[in-house]
N, C-alpha and C positions, 0 to 999 in steps of 0.2 A: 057698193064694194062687196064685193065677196069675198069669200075666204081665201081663197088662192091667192088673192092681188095682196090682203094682208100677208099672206105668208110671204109673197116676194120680197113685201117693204120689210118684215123685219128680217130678212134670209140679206137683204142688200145692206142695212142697218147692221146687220150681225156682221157680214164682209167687210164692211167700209171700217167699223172699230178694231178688227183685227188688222187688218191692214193698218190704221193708224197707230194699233199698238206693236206692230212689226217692224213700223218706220222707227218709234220709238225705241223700241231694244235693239235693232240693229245701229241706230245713232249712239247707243250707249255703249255696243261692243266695240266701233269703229272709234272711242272715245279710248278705251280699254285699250286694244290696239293704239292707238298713238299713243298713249302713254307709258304701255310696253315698250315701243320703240323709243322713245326718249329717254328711258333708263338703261335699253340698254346700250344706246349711243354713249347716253354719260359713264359708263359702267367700261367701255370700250376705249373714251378719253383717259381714263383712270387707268385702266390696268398695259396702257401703251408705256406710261413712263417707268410702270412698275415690272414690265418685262425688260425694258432699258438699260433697267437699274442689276435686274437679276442677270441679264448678261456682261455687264458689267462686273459686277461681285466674280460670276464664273471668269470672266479671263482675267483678273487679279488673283483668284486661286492658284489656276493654271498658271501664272505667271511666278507664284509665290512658291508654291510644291517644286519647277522645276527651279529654282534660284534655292529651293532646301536643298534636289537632288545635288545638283553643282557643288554646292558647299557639302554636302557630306563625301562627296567622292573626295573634294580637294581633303577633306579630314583624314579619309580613308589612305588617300596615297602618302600624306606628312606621317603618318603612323607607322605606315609599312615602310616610308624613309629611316623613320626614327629606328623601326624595330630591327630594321638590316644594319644599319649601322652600330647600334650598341651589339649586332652580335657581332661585326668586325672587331670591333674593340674586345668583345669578353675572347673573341678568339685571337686574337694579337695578345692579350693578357697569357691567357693558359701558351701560347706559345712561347713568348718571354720568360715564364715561370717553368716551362720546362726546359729551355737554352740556360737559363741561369744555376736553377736548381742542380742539375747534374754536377757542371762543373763546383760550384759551390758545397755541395755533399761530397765529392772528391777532395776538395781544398781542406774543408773540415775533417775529414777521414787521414788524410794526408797531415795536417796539424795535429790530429790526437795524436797520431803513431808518433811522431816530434816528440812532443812532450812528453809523451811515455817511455819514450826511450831515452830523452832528456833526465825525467825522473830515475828511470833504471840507472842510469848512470853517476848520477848521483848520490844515490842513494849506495850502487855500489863504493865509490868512492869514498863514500863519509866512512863506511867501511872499514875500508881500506888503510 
């Protein structure tokens, strides 16, 4: 044997272990990989129900804000009910109070002069 034929065998020897150790890490990566994928399948089961849920949640919001909008507008319009109507009354009041007033400050004006001239009269009289 010569030296060449040795350098083959260990040049084939040095091939054949790298190769064996190549089989090896790539069985270890394609290990790596399916276990990747397996969590992230499980990862995928999980976060299905959890978007389910989240869309869920969003249309009971939206369901909940526009049933707030509804009820504040119905507040809104009993208010501006309320607040038109007490001003018919405050204006039917000042209107009442000025139909009464007048004639009633006349009546009274009309009754002093009376009496005062009842008093002058008597007063004359005692007089007398």
């Amino acid at each position: 044997m010569d030296i060449l034929t040795i350098f083959y065998i260990i040049l084939l020897l040095s091939a054949s272990a790298l190769c064996i150790a190549l089989i090896i890490y790539v069985k270890r990566i394609t290990a790596s990989i399916v276990e990747i994928e397996n969590d992230i399948k499980e990862m995928s089961s999980q976060l299905k129900p959890l978007l389910i849920s989240s869309t869920n949640l969003s249309d009971k919001l939206i369901f909940l804000s526009e049933q707030a909008k509804e009820q504040i507008h119905v507040a809104k319009s009993i208010v501006t009910d309320v607040r038109d109507r007490v001003d018919k009354i405050l204006l039917l009041e000042e209107k009442l109070r000025r139909g009464v007033e007048e004639p009633v400050t006349g009546l009274i004006k009309n009754l002093s002069a009376i009496f005062n001239g009842v008093n002058s009269f008597w007063k004359t009289y005692k007089k007398h």
